[in-house]
mmCIF file of the N, C-alpha and C atoms, coordinates in Angstrom:
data_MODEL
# 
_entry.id   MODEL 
# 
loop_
_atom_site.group_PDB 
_atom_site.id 
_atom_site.type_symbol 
_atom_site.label_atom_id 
_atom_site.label_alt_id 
_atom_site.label_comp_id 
_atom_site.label_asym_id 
_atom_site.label_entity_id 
_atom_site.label_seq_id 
_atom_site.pdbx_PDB_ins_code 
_atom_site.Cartn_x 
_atom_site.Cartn_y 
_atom_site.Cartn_z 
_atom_site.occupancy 
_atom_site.B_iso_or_equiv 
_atom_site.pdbx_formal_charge 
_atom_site.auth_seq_id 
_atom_site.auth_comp_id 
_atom_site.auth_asym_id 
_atom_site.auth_atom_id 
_atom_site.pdbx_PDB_model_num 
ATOM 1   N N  . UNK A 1 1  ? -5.888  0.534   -5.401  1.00 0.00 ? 1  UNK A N  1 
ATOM 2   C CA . UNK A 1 1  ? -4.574  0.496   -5.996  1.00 0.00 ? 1  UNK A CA 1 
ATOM 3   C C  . UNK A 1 1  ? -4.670  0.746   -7.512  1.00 0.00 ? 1  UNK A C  1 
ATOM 4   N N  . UNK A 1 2  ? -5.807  0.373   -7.842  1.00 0.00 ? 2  UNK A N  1 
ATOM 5   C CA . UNK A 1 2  ? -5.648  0.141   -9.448  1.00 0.00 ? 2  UNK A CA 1 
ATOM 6   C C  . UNK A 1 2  ? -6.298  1.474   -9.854  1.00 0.00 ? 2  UNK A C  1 
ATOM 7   N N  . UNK A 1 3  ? -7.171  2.254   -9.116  1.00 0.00 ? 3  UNK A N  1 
ATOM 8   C CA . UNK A 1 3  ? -7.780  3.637   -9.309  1.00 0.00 ? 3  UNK A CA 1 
ATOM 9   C C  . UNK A 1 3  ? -6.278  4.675   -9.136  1.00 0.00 ? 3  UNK A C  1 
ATOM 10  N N  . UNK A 1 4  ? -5.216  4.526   -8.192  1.00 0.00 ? 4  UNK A N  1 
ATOM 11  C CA . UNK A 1 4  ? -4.280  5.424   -8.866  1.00 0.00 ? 4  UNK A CA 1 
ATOM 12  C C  . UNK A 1 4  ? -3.314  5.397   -9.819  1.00 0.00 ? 4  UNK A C  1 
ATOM 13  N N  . UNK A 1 5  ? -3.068  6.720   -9.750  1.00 0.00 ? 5  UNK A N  1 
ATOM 14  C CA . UNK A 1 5  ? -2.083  6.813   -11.034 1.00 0.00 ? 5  UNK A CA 1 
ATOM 15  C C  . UNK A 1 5  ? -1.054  6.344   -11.519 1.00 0.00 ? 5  UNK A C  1 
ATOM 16  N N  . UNK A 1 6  ? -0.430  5.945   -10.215 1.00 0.00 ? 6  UNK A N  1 
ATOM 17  C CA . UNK A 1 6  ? 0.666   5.057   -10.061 1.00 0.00 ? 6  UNK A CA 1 
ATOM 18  C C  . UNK A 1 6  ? 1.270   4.874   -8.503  1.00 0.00 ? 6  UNK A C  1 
ATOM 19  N N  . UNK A 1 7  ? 2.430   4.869   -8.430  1.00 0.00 ? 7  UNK A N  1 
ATOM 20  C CA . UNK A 1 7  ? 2.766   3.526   -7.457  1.00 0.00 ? 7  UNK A CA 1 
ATOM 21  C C  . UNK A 1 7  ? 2.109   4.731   -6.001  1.00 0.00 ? 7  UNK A C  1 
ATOM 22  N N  . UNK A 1 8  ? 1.945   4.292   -5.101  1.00 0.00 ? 8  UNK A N  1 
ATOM 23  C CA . UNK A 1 8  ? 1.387   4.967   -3.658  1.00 0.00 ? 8  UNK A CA 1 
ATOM 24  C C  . UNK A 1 8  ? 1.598   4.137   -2.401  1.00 0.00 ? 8  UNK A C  1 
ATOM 25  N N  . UNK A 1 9  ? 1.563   5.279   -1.428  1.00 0.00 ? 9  UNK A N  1 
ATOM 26  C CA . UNK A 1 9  ? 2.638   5.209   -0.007  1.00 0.00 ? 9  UNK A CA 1 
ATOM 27  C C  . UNK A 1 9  ? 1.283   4.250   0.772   1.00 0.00 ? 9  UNK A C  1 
ATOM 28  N N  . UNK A 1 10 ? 1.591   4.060   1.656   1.00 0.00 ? 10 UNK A N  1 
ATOM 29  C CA . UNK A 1 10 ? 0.436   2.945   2.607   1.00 0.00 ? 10 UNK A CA 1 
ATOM 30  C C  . UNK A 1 10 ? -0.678  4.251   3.001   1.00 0.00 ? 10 UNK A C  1 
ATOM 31  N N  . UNK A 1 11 ? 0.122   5.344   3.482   1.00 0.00 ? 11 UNK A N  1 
ATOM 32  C CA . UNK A 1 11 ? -0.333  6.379   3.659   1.00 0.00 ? 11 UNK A CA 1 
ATOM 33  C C  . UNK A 1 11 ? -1.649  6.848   2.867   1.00 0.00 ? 11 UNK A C  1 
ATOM 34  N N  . UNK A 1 12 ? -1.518  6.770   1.863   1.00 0.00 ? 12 UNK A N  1 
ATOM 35  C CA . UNK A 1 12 ? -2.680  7.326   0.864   1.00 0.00 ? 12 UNK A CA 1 
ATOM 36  C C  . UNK A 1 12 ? -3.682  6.205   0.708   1.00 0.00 ? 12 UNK A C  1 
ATOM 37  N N  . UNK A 1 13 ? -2.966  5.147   1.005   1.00 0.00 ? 13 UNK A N  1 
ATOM 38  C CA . UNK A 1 13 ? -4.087  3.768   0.749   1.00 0.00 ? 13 UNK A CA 1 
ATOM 39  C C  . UNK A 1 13 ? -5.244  3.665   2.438   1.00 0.00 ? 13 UNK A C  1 
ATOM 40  N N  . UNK A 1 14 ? -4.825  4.366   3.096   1.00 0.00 ? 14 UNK A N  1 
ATOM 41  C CA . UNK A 1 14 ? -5.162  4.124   4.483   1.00 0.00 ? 14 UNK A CA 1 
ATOM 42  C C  . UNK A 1 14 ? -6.181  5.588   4.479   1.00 0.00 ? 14 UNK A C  1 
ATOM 43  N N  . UNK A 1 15 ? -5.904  6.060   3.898   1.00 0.00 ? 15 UNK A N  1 
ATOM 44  C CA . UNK A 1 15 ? -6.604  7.680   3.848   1.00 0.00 ? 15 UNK A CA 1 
ATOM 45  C C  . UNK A 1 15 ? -7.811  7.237   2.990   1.00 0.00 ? 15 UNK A C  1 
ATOM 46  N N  . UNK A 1 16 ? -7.545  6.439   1.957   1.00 0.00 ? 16 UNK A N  1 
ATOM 47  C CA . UNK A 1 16 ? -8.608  6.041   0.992   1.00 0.00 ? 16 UNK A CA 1 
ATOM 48  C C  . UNK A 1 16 ? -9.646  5.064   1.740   1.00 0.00 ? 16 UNK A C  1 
ATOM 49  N N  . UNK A 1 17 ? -9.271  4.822   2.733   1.00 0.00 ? 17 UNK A N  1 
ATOM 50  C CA . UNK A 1 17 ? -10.097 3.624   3.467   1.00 0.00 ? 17 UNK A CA 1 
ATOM 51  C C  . UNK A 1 17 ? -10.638 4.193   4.895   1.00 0.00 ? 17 UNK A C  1 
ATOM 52  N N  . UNK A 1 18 ? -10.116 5.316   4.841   1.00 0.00 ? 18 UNK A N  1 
ATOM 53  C CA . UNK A 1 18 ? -10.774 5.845   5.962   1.00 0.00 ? 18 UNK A CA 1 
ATOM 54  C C  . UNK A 1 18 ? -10.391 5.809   7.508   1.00 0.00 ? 18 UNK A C  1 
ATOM 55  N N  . UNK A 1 19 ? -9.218  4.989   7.332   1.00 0.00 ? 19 UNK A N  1 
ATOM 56  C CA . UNK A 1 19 ? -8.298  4.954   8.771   1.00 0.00 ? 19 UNK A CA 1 
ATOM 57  C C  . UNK A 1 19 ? -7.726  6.093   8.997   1.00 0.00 ? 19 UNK A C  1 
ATOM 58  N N  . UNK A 1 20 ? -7.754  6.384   10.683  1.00 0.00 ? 20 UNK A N  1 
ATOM 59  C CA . UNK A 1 20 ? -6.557  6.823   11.190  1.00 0.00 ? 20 UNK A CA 1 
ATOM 60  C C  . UNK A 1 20 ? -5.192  7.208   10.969  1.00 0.00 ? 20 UNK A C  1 
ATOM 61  N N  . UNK A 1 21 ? -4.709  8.352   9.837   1.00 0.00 ? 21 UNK A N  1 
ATOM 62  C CA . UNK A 1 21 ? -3.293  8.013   9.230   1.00 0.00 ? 21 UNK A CA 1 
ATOM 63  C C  . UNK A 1 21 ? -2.593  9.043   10.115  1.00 0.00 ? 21 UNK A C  1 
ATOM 64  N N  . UNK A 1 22 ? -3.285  9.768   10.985  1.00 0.00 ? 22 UNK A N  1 
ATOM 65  C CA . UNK A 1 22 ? -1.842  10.718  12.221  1.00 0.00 ? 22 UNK A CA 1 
ATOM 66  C C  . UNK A 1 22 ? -1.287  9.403   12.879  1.00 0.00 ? 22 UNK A C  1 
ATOM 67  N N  . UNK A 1 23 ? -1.845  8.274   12.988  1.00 0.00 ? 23 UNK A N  1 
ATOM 68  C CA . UNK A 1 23 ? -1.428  7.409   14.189  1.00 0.00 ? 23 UNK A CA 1 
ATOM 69  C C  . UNK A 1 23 ? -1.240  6.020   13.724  1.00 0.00 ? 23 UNK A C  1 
ATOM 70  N N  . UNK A 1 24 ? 0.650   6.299   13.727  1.00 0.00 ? 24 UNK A N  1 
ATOM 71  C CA . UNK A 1 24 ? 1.282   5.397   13.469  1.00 0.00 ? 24 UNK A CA 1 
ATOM 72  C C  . UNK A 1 24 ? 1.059   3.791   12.998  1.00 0.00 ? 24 UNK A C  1 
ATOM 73  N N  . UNK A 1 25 ? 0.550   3.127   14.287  1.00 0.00 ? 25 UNK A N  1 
ATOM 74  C CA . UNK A 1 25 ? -0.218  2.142   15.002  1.00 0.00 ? 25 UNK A CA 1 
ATOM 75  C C  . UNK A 1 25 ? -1.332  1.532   14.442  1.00 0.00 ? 25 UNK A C  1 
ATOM 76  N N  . UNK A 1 26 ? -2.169  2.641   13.883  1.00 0.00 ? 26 UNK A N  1 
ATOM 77  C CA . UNK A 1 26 ? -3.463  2.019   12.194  1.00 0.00 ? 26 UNK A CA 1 
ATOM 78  C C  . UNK A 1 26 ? -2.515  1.715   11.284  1.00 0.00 ? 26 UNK A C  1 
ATOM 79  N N  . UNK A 1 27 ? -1.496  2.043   10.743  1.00 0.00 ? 27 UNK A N  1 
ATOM 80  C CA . UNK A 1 27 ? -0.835  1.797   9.584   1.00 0.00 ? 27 UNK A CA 1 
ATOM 81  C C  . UNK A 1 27 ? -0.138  0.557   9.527   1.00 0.00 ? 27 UNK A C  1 
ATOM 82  N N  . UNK A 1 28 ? 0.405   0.310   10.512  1.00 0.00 ? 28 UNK A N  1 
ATOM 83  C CA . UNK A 1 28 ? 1.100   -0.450  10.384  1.00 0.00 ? 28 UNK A CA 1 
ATOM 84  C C  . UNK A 1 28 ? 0.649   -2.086  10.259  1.00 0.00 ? 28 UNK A C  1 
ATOM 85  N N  . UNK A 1 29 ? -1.000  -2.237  10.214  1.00 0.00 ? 29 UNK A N  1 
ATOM 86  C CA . UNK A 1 29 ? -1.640  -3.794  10.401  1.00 0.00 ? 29 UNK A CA 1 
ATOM 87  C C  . UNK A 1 29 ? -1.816  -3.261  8.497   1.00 0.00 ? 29 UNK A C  1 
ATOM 88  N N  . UNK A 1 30 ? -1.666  -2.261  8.397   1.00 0.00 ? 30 UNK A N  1 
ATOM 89  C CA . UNK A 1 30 ? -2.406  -2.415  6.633   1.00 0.00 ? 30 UNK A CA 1 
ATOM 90  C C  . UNK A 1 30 ? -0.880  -2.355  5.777   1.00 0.00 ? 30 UNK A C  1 
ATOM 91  N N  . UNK A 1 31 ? 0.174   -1.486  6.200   1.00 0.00 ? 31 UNK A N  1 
ATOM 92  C CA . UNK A 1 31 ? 1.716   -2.159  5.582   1.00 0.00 ? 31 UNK A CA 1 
ATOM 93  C C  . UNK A 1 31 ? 1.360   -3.648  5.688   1.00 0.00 ? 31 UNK A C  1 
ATOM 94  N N  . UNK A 1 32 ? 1.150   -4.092  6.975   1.00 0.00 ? 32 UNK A N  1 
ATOM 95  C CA . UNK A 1 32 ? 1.732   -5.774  7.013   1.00 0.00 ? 32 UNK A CA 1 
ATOM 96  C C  . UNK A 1 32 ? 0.821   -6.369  6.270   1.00 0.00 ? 32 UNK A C  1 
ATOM 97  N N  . UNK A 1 33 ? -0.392  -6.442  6.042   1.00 0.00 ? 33 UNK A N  1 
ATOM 98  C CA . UNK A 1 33 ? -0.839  -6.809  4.757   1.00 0.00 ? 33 UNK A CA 1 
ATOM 99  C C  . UNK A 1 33 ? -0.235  -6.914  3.202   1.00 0.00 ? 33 UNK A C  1 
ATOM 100 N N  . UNK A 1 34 ? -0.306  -5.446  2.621   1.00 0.00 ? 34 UNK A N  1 
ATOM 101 C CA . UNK A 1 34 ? 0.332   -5.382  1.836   1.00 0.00 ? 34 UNK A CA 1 
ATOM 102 C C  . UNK A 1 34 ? 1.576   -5.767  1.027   1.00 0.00 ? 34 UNK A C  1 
ATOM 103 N N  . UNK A 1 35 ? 2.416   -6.028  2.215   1.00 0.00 ? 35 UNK A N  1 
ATOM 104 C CA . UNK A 1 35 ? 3.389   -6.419  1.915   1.00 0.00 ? 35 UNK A CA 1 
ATOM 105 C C  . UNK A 1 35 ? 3.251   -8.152  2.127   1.00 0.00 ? 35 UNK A C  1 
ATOM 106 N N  . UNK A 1 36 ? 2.448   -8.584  2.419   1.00 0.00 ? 36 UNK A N  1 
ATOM 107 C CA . UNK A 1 36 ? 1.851   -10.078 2.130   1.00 0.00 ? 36 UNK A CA 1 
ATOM 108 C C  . UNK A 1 36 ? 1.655   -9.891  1.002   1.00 0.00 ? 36 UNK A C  1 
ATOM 109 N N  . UNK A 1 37 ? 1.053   -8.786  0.611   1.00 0.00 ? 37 UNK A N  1 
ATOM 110 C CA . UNK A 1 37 ? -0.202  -9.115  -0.738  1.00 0.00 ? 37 UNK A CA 1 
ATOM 111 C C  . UNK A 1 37 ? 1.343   -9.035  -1.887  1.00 0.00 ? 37 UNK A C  1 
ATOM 112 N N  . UNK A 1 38 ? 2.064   -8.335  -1.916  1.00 0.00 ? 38 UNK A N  1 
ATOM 113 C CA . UNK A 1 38 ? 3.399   -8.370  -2.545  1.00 0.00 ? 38 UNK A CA 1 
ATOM 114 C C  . UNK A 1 38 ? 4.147   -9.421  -2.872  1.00 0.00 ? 38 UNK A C  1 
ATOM 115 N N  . UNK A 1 39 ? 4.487   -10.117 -1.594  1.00 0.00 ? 39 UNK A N  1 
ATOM 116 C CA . UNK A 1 39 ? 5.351   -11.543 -1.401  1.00 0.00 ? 39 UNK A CA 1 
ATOM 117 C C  . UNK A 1 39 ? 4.254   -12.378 -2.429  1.00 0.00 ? 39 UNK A C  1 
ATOM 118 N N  . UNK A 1 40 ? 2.908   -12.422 -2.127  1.00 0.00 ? 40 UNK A N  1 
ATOM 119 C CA . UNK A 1 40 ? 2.663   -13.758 -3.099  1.00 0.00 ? 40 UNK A CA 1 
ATOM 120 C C  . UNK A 1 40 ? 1.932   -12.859 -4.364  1.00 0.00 ? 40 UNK A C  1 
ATOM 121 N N  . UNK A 1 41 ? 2.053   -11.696 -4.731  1.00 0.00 ? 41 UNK A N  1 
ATOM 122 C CA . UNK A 1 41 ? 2.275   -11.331 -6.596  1.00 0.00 ? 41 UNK A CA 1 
ATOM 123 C C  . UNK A 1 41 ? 1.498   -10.800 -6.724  1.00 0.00 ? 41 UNK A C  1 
ATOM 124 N N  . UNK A 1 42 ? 0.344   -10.079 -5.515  1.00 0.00 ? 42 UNK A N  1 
ATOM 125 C CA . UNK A 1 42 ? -0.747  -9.482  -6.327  1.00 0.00 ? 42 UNK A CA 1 
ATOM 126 C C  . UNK A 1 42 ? -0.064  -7.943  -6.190  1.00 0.00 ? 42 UNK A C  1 
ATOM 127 N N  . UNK A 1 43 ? 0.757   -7.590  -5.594  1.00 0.00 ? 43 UNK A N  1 
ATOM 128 C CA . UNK A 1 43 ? 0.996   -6.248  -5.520  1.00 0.00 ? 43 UNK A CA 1 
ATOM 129 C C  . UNK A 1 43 ? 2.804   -6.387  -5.720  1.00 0.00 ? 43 UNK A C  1 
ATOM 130 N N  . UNK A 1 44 ? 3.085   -5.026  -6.510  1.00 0.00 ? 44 UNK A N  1 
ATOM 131 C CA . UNK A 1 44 ? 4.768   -4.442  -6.594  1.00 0.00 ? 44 UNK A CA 1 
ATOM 132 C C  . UNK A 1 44 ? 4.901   -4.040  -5.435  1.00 0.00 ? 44 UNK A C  1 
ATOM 133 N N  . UNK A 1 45 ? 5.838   -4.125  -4.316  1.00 0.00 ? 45 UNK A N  1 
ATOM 134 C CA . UNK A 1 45 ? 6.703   -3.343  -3.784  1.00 0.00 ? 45 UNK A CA 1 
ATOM 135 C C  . UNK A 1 45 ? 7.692   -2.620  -4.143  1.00 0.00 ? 45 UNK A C  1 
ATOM 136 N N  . UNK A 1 46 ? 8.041   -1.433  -4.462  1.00 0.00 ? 46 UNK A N  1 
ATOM 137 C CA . UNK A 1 46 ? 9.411   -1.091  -4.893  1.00 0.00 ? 46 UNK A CA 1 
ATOM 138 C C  . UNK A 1 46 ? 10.049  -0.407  -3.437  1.00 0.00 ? 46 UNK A C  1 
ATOM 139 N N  . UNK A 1 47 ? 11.393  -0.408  -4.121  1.00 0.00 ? 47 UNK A N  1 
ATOM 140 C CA . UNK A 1 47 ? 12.345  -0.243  -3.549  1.00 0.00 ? 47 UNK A CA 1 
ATOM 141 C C  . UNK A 1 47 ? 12.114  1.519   -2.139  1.00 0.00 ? 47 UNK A C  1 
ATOM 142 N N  . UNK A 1 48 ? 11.669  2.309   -2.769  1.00 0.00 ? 48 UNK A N  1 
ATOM 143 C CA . UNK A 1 48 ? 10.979  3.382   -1.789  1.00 0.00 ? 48 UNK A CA 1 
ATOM 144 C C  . UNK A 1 48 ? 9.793   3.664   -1.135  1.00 0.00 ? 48 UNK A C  1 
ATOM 145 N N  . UNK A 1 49 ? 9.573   1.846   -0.687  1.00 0.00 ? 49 UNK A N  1 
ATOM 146 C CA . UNK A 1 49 ? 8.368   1.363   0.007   1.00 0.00 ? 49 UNK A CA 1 
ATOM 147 C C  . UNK A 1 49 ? 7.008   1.970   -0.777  1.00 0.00 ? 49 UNK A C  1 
ATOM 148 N N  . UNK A 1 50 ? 7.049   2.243   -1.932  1.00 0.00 ? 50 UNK A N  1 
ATOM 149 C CA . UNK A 1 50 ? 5.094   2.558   -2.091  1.00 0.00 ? 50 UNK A CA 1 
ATOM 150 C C  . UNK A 1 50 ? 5.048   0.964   -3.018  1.00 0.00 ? 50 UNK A C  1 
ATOM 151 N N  . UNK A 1 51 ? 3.582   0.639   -2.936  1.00 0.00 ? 51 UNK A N  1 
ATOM 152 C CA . UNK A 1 51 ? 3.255   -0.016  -3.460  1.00 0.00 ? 51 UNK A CA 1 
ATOM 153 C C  . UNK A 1 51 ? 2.744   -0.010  -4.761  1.00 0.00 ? 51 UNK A C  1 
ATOM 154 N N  . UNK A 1 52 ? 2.672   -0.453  -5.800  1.00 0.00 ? 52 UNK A N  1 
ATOM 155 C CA . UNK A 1 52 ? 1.932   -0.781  -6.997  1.00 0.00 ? 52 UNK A CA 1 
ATOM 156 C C  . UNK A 1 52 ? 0.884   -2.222  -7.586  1.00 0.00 ? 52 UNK A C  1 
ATOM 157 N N  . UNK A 1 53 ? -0.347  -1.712  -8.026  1.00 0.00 ? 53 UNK A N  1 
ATOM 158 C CA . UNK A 1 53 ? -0.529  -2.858  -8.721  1.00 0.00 ? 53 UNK A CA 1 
ATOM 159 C C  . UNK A 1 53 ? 0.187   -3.643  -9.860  1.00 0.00 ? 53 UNK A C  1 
ATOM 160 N N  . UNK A 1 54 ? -0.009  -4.720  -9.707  1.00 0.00 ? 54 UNK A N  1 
ATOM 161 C CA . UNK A 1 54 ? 1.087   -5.818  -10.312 1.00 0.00 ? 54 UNK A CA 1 
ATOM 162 C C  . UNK A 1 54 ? 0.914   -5.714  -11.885 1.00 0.00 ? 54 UNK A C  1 
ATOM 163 N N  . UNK A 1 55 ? 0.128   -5.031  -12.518 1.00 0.00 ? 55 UNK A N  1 
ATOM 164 C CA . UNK A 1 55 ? 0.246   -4.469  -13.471 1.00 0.00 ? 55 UNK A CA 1 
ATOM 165 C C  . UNK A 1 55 ? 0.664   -3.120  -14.284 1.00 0.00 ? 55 UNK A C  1 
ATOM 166 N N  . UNK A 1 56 ? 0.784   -2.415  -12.948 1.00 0.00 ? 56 UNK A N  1 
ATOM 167 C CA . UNK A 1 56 ? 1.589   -1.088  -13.331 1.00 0.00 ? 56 UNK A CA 1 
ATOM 168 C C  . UNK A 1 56 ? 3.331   -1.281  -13.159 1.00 0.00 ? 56 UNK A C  1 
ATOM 169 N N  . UNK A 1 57 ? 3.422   -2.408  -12.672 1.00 0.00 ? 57 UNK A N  1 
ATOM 170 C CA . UNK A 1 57 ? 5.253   -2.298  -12.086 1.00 0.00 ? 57 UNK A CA 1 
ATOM 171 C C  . UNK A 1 57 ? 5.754   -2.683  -13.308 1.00 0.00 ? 57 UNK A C  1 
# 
């Protein structure tokens, strides 16, 4: 998160990690993370679902 440039889709974070991103179904256990990691402050969510580190928002 903190290596890009700014805010990014789950999509690109899942590509960076080496998952499965044609198929739906990998993505969606690493959104539901994320968006944990959001609720308690280490990560921005904005409003057109990409995420940011909590220092770029």
């Amino acid at each position: 998160m903190r290596a890009a440039d700014g805010p990014v889709q789950v999509r690109a974070v899942g590509e960076e990690l080496g998952l499965e991103v044609t198929v739906r179904g990998k993505l969606e256990p690493l959104r539901a993370k994320m968006t944990k990691l959001a609720d308690r402050g280490w990560l921005h969510k904005r409003p057109d679902g990409r995420f940011a580190a909590r220092s770029q928002a």
